[in-house]
C-alpha positions as CSV (number, residue, x, y, z in Angstrom):
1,X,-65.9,9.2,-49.2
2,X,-65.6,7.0,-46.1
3,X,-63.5,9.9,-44.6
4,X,-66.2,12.6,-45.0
5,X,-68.9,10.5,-43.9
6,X,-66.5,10.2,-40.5
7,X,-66.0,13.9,-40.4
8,X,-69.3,14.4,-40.7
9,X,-70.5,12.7,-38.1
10,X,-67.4,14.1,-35.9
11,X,-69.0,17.6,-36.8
12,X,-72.8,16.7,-35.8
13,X,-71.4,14.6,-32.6
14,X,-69.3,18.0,-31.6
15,X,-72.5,20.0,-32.4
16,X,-74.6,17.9,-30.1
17,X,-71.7,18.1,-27.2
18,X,-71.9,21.7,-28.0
19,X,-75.3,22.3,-27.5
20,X,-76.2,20.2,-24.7
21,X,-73.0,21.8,-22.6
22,X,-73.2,25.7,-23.3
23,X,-75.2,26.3,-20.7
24,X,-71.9,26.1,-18.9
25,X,-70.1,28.8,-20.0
26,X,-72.8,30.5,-22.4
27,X,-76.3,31.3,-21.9
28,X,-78.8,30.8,-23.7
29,X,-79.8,34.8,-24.1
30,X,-75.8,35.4,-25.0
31,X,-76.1,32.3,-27.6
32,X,-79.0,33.8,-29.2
33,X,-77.6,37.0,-29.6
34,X,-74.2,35.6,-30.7
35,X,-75.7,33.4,-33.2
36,X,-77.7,36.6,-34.5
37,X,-74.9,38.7,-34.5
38,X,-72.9,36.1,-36.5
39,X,-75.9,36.1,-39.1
40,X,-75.8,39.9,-39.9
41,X,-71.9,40.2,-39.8
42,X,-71.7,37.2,-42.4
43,X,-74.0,39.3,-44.4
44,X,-72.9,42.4,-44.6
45,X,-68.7,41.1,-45.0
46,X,-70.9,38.9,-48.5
47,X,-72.0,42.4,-49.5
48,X,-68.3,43.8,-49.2
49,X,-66.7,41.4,-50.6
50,X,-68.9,41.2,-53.7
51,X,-68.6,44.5,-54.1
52,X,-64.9,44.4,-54.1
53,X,-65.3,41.4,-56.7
54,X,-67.8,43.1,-59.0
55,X,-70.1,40.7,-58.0
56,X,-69.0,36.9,-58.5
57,X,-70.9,34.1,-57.6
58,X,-68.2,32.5,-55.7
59,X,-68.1,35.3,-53.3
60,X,-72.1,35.1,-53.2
61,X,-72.1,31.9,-52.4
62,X,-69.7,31.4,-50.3
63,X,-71.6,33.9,-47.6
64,X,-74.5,32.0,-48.6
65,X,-73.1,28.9,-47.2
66,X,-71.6,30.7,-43.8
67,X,-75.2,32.3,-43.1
68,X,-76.6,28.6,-43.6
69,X,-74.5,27.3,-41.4
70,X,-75.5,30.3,-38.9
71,X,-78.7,29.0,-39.5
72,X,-78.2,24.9,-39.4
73,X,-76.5,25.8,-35.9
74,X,-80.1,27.5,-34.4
75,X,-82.0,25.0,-35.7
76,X,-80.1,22.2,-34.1
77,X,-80.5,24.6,-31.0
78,X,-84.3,25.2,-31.1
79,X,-84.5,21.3,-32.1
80,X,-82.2,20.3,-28.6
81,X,-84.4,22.8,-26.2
82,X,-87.8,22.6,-27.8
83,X,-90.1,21.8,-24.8
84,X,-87.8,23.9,-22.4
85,X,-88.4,26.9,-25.2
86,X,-91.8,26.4,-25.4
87,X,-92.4,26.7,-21.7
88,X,-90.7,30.1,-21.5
89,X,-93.6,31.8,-24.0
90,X,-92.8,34.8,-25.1
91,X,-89.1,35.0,-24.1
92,X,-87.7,32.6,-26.3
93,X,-89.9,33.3,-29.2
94,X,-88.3,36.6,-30.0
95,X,-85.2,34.9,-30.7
96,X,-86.7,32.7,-34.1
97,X,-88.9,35.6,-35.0
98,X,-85.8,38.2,-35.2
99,X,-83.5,35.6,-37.0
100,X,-86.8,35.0,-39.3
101,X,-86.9,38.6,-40.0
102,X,-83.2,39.2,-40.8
103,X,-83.2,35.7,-43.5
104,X,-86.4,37.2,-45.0
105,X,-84.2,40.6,-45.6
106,X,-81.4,38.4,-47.4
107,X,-83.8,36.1,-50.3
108,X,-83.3,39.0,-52.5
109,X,-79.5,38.2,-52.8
110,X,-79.4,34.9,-51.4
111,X,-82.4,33.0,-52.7
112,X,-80.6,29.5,-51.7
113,X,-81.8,30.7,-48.1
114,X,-85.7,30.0,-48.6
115,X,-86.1,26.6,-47.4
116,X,-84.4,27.9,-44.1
117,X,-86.5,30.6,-44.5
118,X,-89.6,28.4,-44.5
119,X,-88.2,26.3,-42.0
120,X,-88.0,29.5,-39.7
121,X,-91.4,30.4,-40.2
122,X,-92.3,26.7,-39.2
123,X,-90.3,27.0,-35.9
124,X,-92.0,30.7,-35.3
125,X,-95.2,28.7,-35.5
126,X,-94.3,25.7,-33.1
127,X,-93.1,27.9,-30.1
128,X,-95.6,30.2,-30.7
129,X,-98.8,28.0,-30.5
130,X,-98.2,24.5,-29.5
131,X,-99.8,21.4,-31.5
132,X,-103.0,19.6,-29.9
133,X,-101.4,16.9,-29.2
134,X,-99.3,19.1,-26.6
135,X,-101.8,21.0,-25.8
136,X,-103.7,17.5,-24.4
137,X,-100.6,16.4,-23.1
138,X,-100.2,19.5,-20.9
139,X,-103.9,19.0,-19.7
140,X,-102.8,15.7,-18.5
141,X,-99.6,16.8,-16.3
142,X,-102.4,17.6,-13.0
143,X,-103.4,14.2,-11.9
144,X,-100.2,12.3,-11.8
145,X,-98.7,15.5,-9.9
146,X,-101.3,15.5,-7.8
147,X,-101.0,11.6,-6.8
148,X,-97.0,11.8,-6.8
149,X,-97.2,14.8,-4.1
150,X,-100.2,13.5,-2.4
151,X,-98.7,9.8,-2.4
152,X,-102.5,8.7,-2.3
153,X,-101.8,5.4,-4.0
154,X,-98.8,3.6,-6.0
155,X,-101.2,3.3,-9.2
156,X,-99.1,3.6,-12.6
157,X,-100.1,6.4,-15.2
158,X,-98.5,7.5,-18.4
159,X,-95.6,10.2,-17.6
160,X,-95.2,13.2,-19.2
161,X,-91.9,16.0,-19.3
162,X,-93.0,17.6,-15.7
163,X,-92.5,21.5,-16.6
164,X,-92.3,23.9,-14.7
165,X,-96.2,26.0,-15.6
166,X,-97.7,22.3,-14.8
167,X,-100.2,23.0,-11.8
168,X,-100.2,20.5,-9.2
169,X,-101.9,19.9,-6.3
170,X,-100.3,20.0,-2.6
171,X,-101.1,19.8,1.1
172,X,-99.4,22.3,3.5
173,X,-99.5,21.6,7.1
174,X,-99.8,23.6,9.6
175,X,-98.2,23.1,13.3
176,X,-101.6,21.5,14.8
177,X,-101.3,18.9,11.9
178,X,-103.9,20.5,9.9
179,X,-103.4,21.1,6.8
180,X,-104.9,23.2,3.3
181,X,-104.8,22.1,-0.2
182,X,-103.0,24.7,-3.0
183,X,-103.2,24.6,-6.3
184,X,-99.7,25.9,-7.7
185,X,-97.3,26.3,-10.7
186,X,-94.7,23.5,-10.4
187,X,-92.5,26.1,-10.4
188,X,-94.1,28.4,-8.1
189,X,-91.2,30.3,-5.9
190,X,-91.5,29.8,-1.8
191,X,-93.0,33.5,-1.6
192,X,-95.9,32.7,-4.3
193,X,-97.1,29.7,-2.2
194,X,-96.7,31.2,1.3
195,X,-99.2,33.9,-0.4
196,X,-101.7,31.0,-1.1
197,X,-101.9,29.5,2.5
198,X,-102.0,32.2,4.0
199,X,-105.0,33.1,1.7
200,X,-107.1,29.7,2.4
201,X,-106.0,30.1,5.8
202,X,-107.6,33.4,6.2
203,X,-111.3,32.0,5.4
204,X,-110.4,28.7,7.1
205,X,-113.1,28.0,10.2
206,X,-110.4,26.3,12.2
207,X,-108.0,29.5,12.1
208,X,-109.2,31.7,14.9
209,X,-106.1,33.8,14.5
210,X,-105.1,35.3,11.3
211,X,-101.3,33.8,10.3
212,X,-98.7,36.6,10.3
213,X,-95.5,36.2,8.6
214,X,-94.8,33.1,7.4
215,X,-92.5,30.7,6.7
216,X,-92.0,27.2,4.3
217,X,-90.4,24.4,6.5
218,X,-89.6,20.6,5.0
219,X,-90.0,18.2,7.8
220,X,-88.8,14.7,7.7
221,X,-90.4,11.7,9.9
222,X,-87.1,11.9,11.7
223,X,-87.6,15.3,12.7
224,X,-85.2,17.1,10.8
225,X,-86.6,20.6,9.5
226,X,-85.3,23.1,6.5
227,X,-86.1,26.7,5.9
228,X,-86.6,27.6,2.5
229,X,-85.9,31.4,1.5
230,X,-88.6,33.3,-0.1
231,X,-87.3,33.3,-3.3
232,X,-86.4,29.3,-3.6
233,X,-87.9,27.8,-7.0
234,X,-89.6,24.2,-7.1
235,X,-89.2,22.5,-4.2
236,X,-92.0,20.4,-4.1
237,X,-89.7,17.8,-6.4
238,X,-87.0,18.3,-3.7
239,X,-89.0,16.9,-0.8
240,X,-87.1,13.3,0.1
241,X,-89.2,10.2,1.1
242,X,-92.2,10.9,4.0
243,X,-91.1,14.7,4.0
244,X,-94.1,16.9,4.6
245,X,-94.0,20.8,3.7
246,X,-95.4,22.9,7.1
247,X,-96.2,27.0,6.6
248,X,-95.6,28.2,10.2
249,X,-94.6,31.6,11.9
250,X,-90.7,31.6,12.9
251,X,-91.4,31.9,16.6
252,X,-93.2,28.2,16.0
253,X,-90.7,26.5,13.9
254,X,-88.9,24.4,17.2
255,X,-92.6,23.1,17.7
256,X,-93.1,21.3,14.3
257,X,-93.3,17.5,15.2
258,X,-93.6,15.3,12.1
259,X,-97.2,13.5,11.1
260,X,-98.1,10.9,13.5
261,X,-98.6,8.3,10.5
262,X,-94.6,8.7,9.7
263,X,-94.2,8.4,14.0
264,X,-96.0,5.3,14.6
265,X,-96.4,2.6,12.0
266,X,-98.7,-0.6,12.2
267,X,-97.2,-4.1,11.5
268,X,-99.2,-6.1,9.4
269,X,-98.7,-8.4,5.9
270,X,-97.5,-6.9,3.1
271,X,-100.0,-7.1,-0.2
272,X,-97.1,-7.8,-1.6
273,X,-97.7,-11.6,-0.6
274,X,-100.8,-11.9,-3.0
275,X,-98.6,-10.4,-5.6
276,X,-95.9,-12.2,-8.0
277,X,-92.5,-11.0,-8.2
278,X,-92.8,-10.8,-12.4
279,X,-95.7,-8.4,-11.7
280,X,-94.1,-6.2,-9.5
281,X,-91.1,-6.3,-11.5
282,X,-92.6,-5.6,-14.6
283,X,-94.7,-2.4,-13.0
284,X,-91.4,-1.0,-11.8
285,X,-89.2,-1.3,-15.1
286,X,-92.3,0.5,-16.5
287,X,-92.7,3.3,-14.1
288,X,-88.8,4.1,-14.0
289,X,-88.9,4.2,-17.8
290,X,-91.9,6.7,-17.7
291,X,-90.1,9.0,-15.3
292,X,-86.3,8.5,-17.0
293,X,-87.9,9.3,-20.6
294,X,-89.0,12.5,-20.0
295,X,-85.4,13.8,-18.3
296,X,-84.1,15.9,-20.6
297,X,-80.8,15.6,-21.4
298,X,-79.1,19.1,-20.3
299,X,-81.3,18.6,-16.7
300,X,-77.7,16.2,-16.0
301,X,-75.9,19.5,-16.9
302,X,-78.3,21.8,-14.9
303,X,-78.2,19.5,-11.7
304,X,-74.8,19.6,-11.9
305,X,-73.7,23.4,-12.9
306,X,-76.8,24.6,-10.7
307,X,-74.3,27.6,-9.6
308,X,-73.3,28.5,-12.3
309,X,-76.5,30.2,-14.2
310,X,-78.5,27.4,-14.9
311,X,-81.9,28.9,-16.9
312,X,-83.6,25.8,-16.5
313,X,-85.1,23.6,-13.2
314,X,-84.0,19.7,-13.5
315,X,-87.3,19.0,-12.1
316,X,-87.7,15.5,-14.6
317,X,-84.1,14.9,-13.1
318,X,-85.1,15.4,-9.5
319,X,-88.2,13.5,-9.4
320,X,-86.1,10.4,-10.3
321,X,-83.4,10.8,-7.7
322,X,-86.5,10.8,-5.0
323,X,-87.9,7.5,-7.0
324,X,-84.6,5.9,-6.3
325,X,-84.5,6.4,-2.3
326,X,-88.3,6.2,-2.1
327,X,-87.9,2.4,-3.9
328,X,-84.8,1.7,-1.2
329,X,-86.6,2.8,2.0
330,X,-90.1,0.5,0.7
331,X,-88.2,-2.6,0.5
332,X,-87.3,-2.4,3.9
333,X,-89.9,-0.9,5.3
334,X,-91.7,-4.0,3.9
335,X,-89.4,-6.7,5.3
336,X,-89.7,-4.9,8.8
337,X,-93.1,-4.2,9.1
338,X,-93.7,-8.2,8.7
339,X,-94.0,-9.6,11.8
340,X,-93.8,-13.6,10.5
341,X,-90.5,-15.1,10.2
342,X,-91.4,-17.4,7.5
343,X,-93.2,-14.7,5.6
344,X,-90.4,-12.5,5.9
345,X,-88.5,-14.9,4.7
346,X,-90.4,-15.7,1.6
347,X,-91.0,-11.7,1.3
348,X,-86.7,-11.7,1.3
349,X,-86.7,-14.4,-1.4
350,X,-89.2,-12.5,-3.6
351,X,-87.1,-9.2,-3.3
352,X,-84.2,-10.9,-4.3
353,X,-86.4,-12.2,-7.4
354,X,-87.6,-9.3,-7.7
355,X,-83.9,-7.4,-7.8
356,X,-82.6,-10.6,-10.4
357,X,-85.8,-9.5,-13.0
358,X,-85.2,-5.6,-12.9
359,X,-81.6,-6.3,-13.8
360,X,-82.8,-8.5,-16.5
361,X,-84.6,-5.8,-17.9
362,X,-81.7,-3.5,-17.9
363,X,-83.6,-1.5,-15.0
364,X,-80.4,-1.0,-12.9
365,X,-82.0,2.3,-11.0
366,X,-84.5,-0.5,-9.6
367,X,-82.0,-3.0,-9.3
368,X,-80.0,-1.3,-7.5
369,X,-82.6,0.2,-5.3
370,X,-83.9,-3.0,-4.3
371,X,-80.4,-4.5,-3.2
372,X,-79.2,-1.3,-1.6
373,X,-82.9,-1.6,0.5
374,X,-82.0,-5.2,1.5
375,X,-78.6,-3.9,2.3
376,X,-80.0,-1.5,5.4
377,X,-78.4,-2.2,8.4
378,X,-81.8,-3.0,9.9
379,X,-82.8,-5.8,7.7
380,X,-78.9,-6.9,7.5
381,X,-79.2,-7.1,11.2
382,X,-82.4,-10.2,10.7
383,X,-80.2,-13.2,11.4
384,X,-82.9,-15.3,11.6
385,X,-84.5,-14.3,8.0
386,X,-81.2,-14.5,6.5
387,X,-80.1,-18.6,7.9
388,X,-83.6,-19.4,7.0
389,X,-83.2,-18.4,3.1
390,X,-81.7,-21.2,0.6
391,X,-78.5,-21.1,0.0
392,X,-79.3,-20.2,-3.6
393,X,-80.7,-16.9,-3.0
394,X,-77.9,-15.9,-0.5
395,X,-75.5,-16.9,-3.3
396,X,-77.4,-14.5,-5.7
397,X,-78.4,-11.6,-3.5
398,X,-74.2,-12.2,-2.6
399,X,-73.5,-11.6,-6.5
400,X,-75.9,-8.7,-6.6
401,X,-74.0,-6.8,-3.3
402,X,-70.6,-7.2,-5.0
403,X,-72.3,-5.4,-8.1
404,X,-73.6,-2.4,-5.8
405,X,-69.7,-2.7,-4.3
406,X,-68.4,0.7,-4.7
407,X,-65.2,0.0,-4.2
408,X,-62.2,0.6,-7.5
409,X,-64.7,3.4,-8.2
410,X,-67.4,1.0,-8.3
411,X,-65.6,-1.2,-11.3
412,X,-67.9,-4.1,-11.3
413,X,-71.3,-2.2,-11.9
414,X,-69.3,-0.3,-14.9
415,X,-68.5,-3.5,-16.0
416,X,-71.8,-4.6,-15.9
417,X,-72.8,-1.2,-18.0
418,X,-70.1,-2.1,-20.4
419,X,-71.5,-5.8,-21.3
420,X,-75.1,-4.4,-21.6
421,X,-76.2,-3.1,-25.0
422,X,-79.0,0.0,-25.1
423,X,-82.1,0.6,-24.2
424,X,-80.8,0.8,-20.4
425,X,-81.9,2.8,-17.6
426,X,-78.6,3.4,-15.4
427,X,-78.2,4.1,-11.5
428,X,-78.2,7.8,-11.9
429,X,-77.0,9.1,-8.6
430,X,-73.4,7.6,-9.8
431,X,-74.2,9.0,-12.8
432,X,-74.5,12.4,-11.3
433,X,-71.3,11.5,-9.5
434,X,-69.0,10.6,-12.2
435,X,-70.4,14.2,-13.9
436,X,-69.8,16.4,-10.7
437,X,-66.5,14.8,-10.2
438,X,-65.3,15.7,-13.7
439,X,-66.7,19.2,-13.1
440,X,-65.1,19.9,-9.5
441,X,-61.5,17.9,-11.1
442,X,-61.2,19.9,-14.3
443,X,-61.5,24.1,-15.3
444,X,-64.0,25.2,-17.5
445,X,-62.0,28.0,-18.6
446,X,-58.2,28.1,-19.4
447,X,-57.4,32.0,-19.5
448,X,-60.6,33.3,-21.7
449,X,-60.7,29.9,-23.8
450,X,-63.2,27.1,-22.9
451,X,-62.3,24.3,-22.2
452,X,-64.3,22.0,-24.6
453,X,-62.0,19.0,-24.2
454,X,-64.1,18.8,-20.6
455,X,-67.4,19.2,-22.3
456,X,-66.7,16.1,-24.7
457,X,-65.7,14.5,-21.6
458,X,-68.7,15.2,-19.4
459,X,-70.7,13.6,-22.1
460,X,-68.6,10.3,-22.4
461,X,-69.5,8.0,-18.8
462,X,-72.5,6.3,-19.0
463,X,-73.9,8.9,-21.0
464,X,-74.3,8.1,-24.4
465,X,-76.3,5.7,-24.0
466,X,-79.3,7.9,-23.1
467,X,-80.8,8.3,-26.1
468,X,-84.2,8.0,-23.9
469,X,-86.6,8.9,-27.0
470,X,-85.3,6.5,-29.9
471,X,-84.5,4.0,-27.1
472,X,-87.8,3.9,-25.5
473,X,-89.2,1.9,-28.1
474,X,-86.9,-1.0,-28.2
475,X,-87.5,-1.4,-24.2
476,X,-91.1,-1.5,-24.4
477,X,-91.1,-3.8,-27.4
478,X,-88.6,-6.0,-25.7
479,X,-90.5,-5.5,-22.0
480,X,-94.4,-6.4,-23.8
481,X,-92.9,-9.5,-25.6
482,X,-91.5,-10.8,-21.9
483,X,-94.2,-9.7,-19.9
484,X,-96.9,-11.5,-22.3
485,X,-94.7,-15.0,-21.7
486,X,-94.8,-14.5,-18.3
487,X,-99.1,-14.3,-18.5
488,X,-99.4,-16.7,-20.1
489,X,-97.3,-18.9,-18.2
490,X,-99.4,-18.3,-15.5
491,X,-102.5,-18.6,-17.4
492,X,-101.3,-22.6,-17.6
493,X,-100.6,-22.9,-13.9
C-alpha cells in the first residue's frame, strides 16, 4: 500500500514537471493536438480490439481507462494554464470544446466517461465566460498599472496576475520633454503604441508639425537609449529604474536628453525619519508577496527559454526583477541624498534594521535588495557614516554581506534557503541564474528524445518551494500575528 501511495505521488510529481516544462520542447498548439489525437486513436484501437474479442468487458474497459487517462492529462493541463488560457479567448477554447465533442461521441460505449464528460463541459464554461469574481478582478488591473508606470506615489494596493489584455496607462515623451498619456493593452506591440502617439499628437496644440515616422526609444537617467523594433511585445514591464519611453523621428534619436528630475536631484530629509523600521519592513514583505504571488510558475520557464517559442509574456515575472533593482537603487539614493551625518547615520542603522526584519520574514528579494543598496560603492565609500555606526550594526550588516557573498556559487545564501522552511519569497535573479545555467549546461534533446532528466532538474533549485497560492496564506497569517505585536508595542510606548 505504502508503495503505491509513493508511486503515485512519483506519477502526479512527474505530471506537474511535465506540464510546467513542455513549453520547451512542445507547444501548447502541438500538445493539444497530440493529446486529441491520442484520444481518438485509443478509441478506435478499443473498438478493434473488442471486435476481435466478441466484445469482452476487459477489452472495453481497458480503453476506457487509457481515454481517462488522455483525459486526466488535459485536465491537469487546463488546471496548470488556466488564467494564461483564459486570456487567449477564443484560441484556446477550441481545444476543450473539440475534446468535449469527441468524449460525448464515446458515452454510448464507454458510459464510465461521464463525469469527465461533465467535467469538460464545466471547463468549456470557465474559459469561455469568466466568473464575476474575475471579471471584478480584471476591472481592477488599471489603477495599480497605472501608478506602477506612472510611479506617482509608493502607496500599497492589492496585486493582481498582470495579463497581458490589462489596459494601463502610460506617458510618452517626446524630445522637448513633453509628453502624451495612452491608454494601451499591456501587451500592445511597439507598432500599436507608435500608432497612438502619433494619433494624440496629431490634435495636440503644442505639435505645430505633424510627427512622421516614428520610433520607440527607452532612455535611462544616465543617458543610455534603446530602439525597440516595431514588432517588440510588452515593454512597458521591461523599462529598468527612472527609464522613460520617448516616441521620436530617427533623425532626432542622438538629441534625447533624459528628464531633468532624473538629471538634477534635491538633497533634503528622507520621510523615512518619521517612519519606524517595523513599518517599512512590514509594507515591503507585503508588497513583494503581492507581486511574487501572482508569477506564474512556467513565467520562470518562459523567461528563461524566451528563444525557444515561448507562447506566453513573463510579464508577473518581469515586474519583480525591476522591484528588486528599484528597492537597491532607493536605499542608496536615500542615504545619499541626506545631507546630515548623524541622520545618515541613524538612516544607516535603520536600513540595516530594516534588512534584519525582511530576512525575518523570510523576504530574502527585500533582504537582499536592501544590503546589496548599502553595498553601492557610493555609500561604501561614506567613511565617516560607517566609524560613526555601533559596532553592533557593523557586526550585523558584516553577517548580512557574507550572506549576499557570491562566492562557492553563493553557498551561504543556499544555506540560508536550506535552514528556512516555506512560505519564502527567494532572491529571484539567482533563481533565474541557477535555471539558465542548467539550460545553457545541458541538451534538451538527445537525438529525437527529450531529455526529461533536465526538466526534473530545472524544477529542483530553489524551486519547489514556490507553491505561491497554498503558501500565501501561511505568510500572511504569520506576517498579521507579528505585525499586530509590533502595534501594540508601540501603542505602550
Amino acid at each position: 500500500m505504502c508503495a503505491a501511495v509513493v508511486f503515485s505521488l512519483t506519477a502526479e510529481t512527474l505530471l506537474d514537471d511535465f506540464m510546467l516544462t513542455h513549453p520547451i520542447f512542445l507547444t501548447a498548439d502541438r500538445l493539444q493536438q497530440v493529446l486529441l489525437q491520442q484520444f481518438t486513436l485509443e478509441a478506435e484501437g478499443g473498438r478493434r480490439e473488442g471486435e476481435r474479442r466478441d466484445g469482452e468487458s476487459e477489452a472495453a474497459m481497458s480503453a476506457a481507462e487509457r481515454k481517462q487517462a488522455v483525459l486526466n492529462m488535459a485536465f491537469r493541463y487546463l488546471d496548470t494554464y488556466r488564467e494564461l488560457l483564459q486570456e487567449e479567448g477564443e484560441r484556446s477554447n477550441s481545444f476543450p470544446k473539440e475534446l468535449y465533442m469527441c468524449a460525448i461521441q464515446e458515452l454510448t460505449q464507454y458510459p464510465e466517461l461521464v463525469e469527465d464528460v461533465l467535467k469538460l463541459q464545466r471547463w468549456t464554461e470557465i474559459l469561455h465566460c469568466p466568473s464575476n469574481e474575475e471579471k471584478e478582478s480584471r476591472k481592477k488591473q488599471v489603477r495599480p498599472l497605472f501608478r506602477h508606470f506612472r510611479r506617482i506615489d509608493a502607496c500599497l494596493q492589492p496585486r493582481e496576475a498582470f495579463r497581458g489584455s490589462d489596459e494601463i496607462f502610460c506617458r510618452v515623451y517626446t524630445p522637448d520633454h513633453s509628453y502624451v498619456t495612452i491608454r494601451s493593452r499591456l501587451s500592445c506591440r511597439v507598432g500599436e503604441i507608435l500608432a497612438l502617439v502619433k494619433e494624440k499628437l496629431q490634435y495636440s496644440e503644442d505639435q505645430p508639425v505633424l510627427p512622421g515616422n516614428l520610433i520607440l526609444v527607452a532612455v535611462t537617467s544616465a543617458g543610455e537609449k534603446a530602439v525597440f523594433r516595431p514588432s517588440d511585445e510588452a515593454v512597458f514591464t521591461t523599462l529598468g529604474v527612472n527609464t522613460h519611453l520617448f516616441a521620436c523621428e530617427p533623425s532626432e534619436l542622438d538629441s534625447l536628453l533624459p528628464l531633468p528630475e532624473e538629471i538634477h536631484w534635491t538633497p533634503g530629509d528622507s520621510k523615512l525619519h518619521d517612519m519606524s523600521a517595523e513599518e517599512v519592513a512590514s509594507q515591503l514583505v507585503v508588497f513583494d508577496w503581492e507581486l511574487f504571488s501572482c508569477v506564474h510558475e512556467v513565467e520562470f520557464i518562459c523567461y528563461v527559454f524566451h528563444g525557444e517559442q515561448s507562447r506566453w509574456r513573463p510579464l508577473n515575472l518581469e515586474l519583480v526583477l525591476q522591484r528588486c533593482s528599484e528597492v537597491q537603487h532607493w536605499v542608496a539614493t536615500e542615504i545619499l541624498q541626506c545631507q546630515s551625518l548623524p541622520k545618515r547615520i541613524q538612516l544607516l542603522r535603520k536600513f540595516i534594521k530594516i534588512a534584519a526584519l525582511c530576512k525575518q520574514q523570510q523576504d530574502l528579494l527585500s533582504f537582499l535588495a536592501v544590503v546589496l543598496g548599502l553595498d553601492n560603492p557610493a555609500v561604501s565609500r561614506l567613511r565617516l557614516t560607517w566609524e560613526g555606526l555601533p559596532g553592533k550594526f557593523r557586526k550585523q550588516f558584516q553577517q548580512f554581506e557574507s550572506i549576499a557573498d557570491p562566492s562557492r556559487n553563493h553557498k551561504s545564501y543556499r544555506d540560508l534557503i536550506t535552514s528556512l522552511r516555506p512560505p519564502l519569497i527567494p532572491f529571484t535573479p539567482l533563481l533565474l541564474k541557477d535555471l539558465t545555467f542548467l539550460h545553457e549546461s545541458c541538451k534538451t534533446f538527445h537525438g529525437e528524445l527529450v531529455n526529461f532528466e533536465k526538466m526534473v532538474s530545472l524544477l529542483i533549485p530553489d524551486f519547489r518551494y514556490v507553491p505561491m497560492k497554498t503558501s500565501m496564506e501561511g505568510l500572511q497569517r504569520r506576517f498579521s500575528e507579528e505585525t499586530s505585536t509590533v502595534q501594540k508595542k508601540t501603542a505602550v510606548k
